[in-house]
C-alpha positions as CSV (number, residue, x, y, z in Angstrom):
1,X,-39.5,-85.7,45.4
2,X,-41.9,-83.9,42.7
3,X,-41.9,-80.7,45.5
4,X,-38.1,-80.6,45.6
5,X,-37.5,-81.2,41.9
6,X,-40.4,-78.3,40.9
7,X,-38.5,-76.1,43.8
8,X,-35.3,-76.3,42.4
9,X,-36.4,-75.8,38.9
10,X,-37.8,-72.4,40.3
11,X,-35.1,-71.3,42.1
12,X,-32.6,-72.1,38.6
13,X,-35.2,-69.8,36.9
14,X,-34.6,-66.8,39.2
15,X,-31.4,-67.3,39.3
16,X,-31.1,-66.8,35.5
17,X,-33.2,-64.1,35.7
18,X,-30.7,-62.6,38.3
19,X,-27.5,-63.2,36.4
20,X,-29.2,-61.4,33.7
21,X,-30.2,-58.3,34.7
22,X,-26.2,-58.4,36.4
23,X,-25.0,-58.5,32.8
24,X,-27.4,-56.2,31.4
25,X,-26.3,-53.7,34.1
26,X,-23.1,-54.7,33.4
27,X,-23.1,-53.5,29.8
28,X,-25.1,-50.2,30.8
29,X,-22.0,-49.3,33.0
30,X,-19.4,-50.5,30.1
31,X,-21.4,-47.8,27.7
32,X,-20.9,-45.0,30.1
33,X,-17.7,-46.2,31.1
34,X,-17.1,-45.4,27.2
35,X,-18.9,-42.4,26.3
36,X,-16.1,-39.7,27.0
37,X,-17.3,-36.9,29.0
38,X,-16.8,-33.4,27.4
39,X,-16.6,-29.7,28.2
40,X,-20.0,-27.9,26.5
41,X,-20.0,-24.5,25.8
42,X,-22.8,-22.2,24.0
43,X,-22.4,-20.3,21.2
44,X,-21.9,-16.5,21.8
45,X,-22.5,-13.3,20.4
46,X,-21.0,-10.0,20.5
47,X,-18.7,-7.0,18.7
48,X,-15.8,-7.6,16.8
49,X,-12.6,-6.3,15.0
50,X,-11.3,-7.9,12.2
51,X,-8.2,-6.9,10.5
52,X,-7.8,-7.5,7.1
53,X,-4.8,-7.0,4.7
54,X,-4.6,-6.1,1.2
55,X,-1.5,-6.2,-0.8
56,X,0.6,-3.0,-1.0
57,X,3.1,-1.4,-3.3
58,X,5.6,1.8,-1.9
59,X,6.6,4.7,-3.6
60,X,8.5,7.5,-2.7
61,X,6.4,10.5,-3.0
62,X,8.4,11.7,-5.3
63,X,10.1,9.7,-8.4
64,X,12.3,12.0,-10.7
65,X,13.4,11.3,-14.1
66,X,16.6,12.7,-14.9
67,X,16.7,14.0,-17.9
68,X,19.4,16.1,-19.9
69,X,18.3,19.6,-21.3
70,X,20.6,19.9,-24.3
71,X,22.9,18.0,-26.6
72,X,26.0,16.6,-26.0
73,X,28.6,14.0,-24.3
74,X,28.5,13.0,-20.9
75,X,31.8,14.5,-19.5
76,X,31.9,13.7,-15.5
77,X,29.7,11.7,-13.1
78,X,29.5,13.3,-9.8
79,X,27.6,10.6,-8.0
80,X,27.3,6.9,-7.4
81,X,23.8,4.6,-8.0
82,X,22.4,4.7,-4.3
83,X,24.1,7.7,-3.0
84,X,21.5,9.9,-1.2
85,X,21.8,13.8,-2.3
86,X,19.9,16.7,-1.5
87,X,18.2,19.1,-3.9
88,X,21.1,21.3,-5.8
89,X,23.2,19.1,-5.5
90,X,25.4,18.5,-8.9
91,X,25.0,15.0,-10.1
92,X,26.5,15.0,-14.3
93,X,28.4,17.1,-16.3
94,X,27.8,17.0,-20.0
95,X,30.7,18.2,-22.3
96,X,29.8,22.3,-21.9
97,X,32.7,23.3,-24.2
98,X,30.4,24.4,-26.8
99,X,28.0,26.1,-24.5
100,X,30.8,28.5,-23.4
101,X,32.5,28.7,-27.3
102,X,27.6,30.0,-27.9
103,X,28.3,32.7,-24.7
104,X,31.2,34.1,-25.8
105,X,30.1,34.7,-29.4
106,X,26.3,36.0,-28.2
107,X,28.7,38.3,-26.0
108,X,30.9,39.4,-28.9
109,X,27.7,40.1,-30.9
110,X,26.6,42.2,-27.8
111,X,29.6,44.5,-28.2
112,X,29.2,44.8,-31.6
113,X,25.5,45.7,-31.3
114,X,26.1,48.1,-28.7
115,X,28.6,50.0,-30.6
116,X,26.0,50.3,-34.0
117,X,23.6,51.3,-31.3
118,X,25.9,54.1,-30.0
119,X,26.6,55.1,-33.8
120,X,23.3,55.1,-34.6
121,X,21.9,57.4,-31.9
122,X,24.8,59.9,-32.7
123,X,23.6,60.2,-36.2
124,X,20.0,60.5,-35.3
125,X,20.8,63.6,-32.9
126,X,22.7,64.7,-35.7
127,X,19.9,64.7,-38.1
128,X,17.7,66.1,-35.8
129,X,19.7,69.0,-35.4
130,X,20.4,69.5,-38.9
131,X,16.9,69.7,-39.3
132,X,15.9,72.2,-37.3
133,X,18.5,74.4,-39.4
134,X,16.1,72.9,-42.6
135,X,19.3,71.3,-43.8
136,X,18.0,67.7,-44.1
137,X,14.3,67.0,-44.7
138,X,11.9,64.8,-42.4
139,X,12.7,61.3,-44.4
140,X,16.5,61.2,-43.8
141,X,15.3,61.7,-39.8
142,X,13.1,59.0,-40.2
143,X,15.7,56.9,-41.8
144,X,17.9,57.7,-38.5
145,X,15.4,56.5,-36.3
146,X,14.8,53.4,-38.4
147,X,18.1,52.5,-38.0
148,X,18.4,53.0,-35.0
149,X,15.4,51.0,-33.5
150,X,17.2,48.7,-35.6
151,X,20.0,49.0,-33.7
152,X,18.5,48.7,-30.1
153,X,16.7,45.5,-31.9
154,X,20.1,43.8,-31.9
155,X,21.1,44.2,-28.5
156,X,18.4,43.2,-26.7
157,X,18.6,40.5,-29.7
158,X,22.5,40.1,-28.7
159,X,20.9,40.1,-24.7
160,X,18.6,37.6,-25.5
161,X,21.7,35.4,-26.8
162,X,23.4,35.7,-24.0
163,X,21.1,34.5,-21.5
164,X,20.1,31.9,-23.8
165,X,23.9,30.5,-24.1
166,X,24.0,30.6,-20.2
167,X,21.5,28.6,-19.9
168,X,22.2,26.2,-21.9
169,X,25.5,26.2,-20.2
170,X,23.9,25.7,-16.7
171,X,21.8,22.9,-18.0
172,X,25.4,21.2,-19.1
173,X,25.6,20.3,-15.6
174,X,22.6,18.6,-14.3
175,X,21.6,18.9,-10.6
176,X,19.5,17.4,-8.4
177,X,16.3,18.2,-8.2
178,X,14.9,17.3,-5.1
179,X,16.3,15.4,-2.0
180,X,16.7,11.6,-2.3
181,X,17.8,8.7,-3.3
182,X,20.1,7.8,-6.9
183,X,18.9,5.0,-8.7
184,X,20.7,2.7,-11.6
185,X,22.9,4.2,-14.2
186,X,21.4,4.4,-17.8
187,X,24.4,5.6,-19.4
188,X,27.7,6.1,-18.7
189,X,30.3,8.2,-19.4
190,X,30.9,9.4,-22.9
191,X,27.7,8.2,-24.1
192,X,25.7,10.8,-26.1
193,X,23.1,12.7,-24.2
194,X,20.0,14.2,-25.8
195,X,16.5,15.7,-24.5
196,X,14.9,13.3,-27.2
197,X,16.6,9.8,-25.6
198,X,14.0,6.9,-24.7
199,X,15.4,6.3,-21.0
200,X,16.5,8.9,-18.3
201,X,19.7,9.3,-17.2
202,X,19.1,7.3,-14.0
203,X,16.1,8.0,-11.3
204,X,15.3,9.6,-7.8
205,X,13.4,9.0,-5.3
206,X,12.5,11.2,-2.3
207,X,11.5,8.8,-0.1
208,X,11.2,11.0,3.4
209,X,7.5,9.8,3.4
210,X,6.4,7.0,0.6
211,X,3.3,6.0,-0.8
212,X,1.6,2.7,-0.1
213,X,-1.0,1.3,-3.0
214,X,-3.2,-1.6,-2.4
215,X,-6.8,-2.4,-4.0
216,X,-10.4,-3.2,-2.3
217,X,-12.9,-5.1,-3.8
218,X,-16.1,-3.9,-4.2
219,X,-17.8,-5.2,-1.0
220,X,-15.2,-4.3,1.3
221,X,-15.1,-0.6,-0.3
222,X,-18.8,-0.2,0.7
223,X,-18.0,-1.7,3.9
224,X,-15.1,0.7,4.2
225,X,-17.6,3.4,3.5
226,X,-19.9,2.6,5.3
227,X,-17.8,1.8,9.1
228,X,-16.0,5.8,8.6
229,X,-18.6,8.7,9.1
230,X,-18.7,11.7,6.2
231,X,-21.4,12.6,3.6
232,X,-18.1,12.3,1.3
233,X,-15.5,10.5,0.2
234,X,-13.1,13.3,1.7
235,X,-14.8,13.6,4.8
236,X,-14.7,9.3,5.0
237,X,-10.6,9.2,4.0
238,X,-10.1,12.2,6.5
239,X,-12.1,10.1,9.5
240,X,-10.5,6.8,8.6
241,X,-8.4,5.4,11.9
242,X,-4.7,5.1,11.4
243,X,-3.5,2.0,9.2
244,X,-0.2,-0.3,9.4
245,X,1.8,-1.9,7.1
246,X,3.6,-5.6,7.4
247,X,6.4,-5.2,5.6
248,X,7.8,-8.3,3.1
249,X,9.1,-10.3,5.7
250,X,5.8,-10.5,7.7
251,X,7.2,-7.8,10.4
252,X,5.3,-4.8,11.5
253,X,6.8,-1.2,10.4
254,X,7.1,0.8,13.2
255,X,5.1,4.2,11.5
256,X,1.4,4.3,11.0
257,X,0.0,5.3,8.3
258,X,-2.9,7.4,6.9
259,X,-5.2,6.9,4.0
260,X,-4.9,10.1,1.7
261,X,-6.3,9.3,-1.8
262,X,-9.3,7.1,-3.7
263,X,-8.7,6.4,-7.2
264,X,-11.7,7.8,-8.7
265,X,-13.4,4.8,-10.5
266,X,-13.6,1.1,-10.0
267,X,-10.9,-1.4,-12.3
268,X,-13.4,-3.2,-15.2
269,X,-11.2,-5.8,-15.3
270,X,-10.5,-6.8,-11.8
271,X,-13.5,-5.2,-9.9
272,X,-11.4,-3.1,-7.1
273,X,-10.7,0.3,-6.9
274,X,-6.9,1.9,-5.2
275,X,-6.3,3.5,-2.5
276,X,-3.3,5.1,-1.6
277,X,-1.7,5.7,1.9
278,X,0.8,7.9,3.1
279,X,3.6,6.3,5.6
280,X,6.6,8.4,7.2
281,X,10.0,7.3,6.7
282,X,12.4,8.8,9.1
283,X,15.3,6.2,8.8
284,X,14.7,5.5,4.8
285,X,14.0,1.9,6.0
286,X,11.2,2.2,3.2
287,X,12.1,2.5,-0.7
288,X,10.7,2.8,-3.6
289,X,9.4,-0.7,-5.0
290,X,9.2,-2.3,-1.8
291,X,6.3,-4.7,-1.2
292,X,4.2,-5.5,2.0
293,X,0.7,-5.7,3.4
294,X,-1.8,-2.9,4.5
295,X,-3.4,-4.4,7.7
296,X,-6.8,-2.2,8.3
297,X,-9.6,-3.0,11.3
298,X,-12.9,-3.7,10.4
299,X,-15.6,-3.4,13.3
300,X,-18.4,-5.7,13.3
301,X,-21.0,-5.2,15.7
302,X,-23.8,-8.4,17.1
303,X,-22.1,-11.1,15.2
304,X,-21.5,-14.9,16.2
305,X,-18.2,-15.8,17.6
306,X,-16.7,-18.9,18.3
307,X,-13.1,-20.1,20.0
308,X,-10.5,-21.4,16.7
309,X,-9.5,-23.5,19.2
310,X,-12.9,-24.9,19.4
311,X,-13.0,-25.9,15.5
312,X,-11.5,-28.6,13.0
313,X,-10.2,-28.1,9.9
314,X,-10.2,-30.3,6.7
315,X,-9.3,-30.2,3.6
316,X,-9.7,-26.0,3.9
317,X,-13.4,-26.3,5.7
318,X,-14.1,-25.6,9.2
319,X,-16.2,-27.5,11.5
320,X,-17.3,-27.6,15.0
321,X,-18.8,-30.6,17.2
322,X,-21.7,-30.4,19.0
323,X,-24.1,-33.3,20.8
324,X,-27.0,-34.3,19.5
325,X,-29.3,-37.5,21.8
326,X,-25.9,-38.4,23.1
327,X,-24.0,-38.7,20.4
328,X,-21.2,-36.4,18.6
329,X,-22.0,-34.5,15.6
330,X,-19.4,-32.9,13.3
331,X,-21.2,-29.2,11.8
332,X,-19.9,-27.2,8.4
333,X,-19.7,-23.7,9.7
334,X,-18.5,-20.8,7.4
335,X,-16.2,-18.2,8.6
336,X,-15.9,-14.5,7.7
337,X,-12.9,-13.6,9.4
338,X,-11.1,-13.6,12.9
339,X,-11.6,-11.6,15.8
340,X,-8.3,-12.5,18.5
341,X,-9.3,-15.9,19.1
342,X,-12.4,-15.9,17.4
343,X,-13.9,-16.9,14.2
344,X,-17.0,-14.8,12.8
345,X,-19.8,-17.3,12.1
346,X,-21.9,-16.4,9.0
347,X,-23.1,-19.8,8.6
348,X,-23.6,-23.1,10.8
349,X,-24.0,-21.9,14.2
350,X,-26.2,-19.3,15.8
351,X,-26.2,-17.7,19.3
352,X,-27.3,-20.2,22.1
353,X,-26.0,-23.1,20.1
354,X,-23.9,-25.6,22.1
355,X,-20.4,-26.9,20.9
356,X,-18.1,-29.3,22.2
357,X,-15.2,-27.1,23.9
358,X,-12.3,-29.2,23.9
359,X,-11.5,-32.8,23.4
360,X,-12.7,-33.4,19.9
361,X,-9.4,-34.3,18.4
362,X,-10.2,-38.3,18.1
363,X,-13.5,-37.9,18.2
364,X,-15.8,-39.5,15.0
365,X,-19.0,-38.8,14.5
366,X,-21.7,-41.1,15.8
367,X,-19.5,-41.3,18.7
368,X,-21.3,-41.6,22.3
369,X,-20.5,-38.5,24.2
370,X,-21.5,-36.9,27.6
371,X,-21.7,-33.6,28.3
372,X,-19.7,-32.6,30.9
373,X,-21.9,-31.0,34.2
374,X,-21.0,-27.2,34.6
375,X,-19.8,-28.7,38.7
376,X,-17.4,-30.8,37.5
377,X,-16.1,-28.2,34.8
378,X,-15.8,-25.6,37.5
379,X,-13.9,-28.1,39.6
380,X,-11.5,-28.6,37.0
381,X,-10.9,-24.9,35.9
């Protein structure tokens, strides 16, 4: 009876020992069961083109101030704010009445000068006649001649007058001086015009190619430099690529542009230095005081890239998991700028790093995680 009781004590024992190592196993499985399985990738590295955008101002290329010439009222407007006019073409009319009342006295004067000059070259042949004949001496002659230098004095005096009076008279009506567009109205009809007023008359704006101005800071100046080949800054701007422009609605402008100027010193205040572009403008879709964005490619060569798809973001910083003894770890990495579908890595990651590809969107850190084998990756892709 002892045998049987110490045999089935035994066989309890081992079966214990059985039902544990079943639950131990058990909860082995469950782990793995729980630890999500996840698509591992390594970090690459490799060339890249950034694009980068600077704010940009337009200008026409060139931005007349229309000015009167001489004094008087504004008689006739021969244009409307906006209308586009071509160099020539008349655009005021200031009250000229005076400016004809100037020519025909400075012509009046011309006649009368004339006919003293005709009078006085009569009597200086005279005199020199009578003095050959010793009938008047050498003074009165020189008193002729006097007189009439004296005379040709006041027409070309009386010449003068005239071509002064029809200038003035053309400037009465004011044309346009180059090709482009009108801007607003300063004035209006009747007001008083005068060289000496504060504000032009209106402005205009040739706009058949505009300027584009946007600043660089300092770093991405010498990078600027540094990415176009020249031993100047003429030779740089002349072998810079072609540029574009996003216009204030986010949509690309059809035209490329050119870099053409670099303001010759850095701004003390805000550290950056202008550059100025030049953009063509066939259909005038362009005007003067338009904003947008100058989108130029930067090249970087042997940096690290990684997927955006590949990365978190929170509260404006970027991470990236990764696996570290079987559990998910959340990495700071700091970007420089996006290559198509890449971030550039300055910071956090280096080549031959491994990140988490896909997957991580409820995933903590501390979290078990398996990597997923390449077999089973490849059998899914």
């Amino acid at each position: 009876m002892q045998r049987f009781f110490i045999q089935k004590s035994t066989i309890l024992f081992l079966s214990l020992i059985v039902l544990a190592g079943c639950g131990k196993g058990n909860q082995n499985q469950a782990y793995q069961q729980q630890a999500p399985e996840l698509p591992v990738a390594k970090v690459e590295q490799g060339d890249a083109s950034v694009a980068r955008e600077y704010a940009a101002s337009v200008e026409g290329v060139s931005n007349v101030e229309i000015r009167p010439q001489v004094t008087g009222y504004l008689s006739k407007i021969f244009v409307d704010e906006g209308d586009y006019v071509r160099a020539g073409q008349p655009l005021f009319k200031i009250e000229d009445q005076i400016f004809r009342e100037q020519m025909k006295s400075a012509q009046a004067a011309l006649i009368t000068a004339q006919a003293n000059l005709s009078t006085s070259k009569i009597d200086l042949d005279r005199k020199k006649e009578l003095l050959r004949n010793k009938m008047v001496s050498d003074i009165q002659v020189k008193e002729a001649e006097a007189a009439y230098n004296a005379a040709r004095g006041a027409v070309s005096q009386s010449v003068s007058s005239i071509e002064s009076a029809k200038i003035n008279l053309n400037f009465s009506t004011i044309k346009a001086p180059v090709s482009g567009f009108i801007g607003r109205f300063n004035y209006r009809l009747g007001s008083l015009m005068t060289p000496s007023n504060q504000e032009p008359i209106t402005l205009l704006s040739d706009i058949h190619e505009v300027y584009t101005y946007f600043s660089m800071s300092e770093n991405d100046f010498n990078s600027f430099q540094k990415q176009n080949a020249g031993s100047s800054i003429n030779e740089i701007i002349k072998n810079t690529p072609a540029i574009s422009l996003l216009l204030s609605g986010g949509e690309k402008y059809a035209q490329t542009g050119k870099i053409d100027a670099v303001e010759g010193q850095f701004n003390k205040t805000t550290g950056s230095i202008t550059l100025r572009a030049k953009f063509p403008n066939p259909d005038n879709l362009l005007r003067s005081g338009n904003t947008g964005k100058i989108v130029m490619e930067q090249f970087h060569s042997n940096v690290v890239l990684l997927p955006i798809a590949s990365t978190r973001t929170i509260q404006d910083k970027i991470f990236v998991f990764s696996i570290k003894a079987g559990k998910a770890v959340m990495l700071p990495v700091e970007v420089t700028g996006k290559a198509g579908d890449n971030f550039i890595i300055s910071k956090g990651l280096k080549a031959g790093d491994e990140y988490i590809v896909t997957g991580f969107d409820r995933l903590q850190p501390g979290t078990p995680v398996v990597a997923q084998k390449k077999n089973a990756q490849q059998k899914k892709a």
